[in-house]
N, C-alpha and C positions, 0 to 999 in steps of 0.2 A: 504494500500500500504506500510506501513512504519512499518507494524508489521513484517514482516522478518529481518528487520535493526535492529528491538527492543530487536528480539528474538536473534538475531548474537552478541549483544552488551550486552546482559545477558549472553549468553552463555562464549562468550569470557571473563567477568568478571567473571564467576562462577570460567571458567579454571583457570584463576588467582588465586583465594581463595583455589580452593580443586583442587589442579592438578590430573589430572587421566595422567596415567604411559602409552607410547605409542603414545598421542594425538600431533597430528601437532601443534596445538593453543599452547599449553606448550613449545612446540620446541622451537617457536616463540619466547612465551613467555621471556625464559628462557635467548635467547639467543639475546643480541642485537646487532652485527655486523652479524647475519642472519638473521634478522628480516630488517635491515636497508638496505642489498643488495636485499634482496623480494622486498622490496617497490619497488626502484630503478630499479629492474627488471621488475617487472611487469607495471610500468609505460612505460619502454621503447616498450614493448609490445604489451601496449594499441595505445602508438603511432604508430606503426606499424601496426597495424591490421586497423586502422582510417586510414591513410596512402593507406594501400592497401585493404580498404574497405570489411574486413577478420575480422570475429571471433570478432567483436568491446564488444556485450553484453559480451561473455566470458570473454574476458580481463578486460573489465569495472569491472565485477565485482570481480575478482581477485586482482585490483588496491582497491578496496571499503575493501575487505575485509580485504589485509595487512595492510593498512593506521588505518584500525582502531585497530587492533592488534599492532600497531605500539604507536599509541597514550597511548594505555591502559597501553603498556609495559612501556613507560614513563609518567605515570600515568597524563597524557594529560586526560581529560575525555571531549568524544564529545559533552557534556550539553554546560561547558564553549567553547568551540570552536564553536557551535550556536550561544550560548550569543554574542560571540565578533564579528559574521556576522549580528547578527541581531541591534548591536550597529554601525555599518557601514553603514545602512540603512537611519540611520539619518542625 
């Protein structure tokens, strides 16, 4: 189940390393006052479509996807962001 999370969080790291010329992920990447209104956007989104019980998985995972492009681009890395949920546990 978590291998497309795995694969999306390599892939987006790769973008990072070797940009390829053209890719949405780089846009992202590149830019962080677009990257931080996607997020914000696409959350508002997901509320909405929950809301009006519309398009939730699509949104969902458009929310999944920016957040973590978001993270990478401030080199947030989602390992420690696990770490610091699963120390909340305790």
């Amino acid at each position: 189940m978590f291998d497309t999370l795995n694969s999306l969080i390599k892939l987006i790291r790769e973008r990072k390393e070797k940009p390829i010329e053209g890719s949405y992920t780089n846009k992202l990447l590149k830019d962080k006052s677009l990257i931080k209104s996607k997020v914000l956007e696409e959350i508002n989104e997901l509320i909405e479509a929950v809301e009006k019980d519309t398009n939730k998985l699509h949104e969902s995972a458009d929310v999944l996807y920016h957040l973590i492009v978001y993270l990478e681009s401030n080199d947030i890395k989602i390992e420690d962001v696990m770490d610091e949920l699963k120390k909340r546990r305790k």
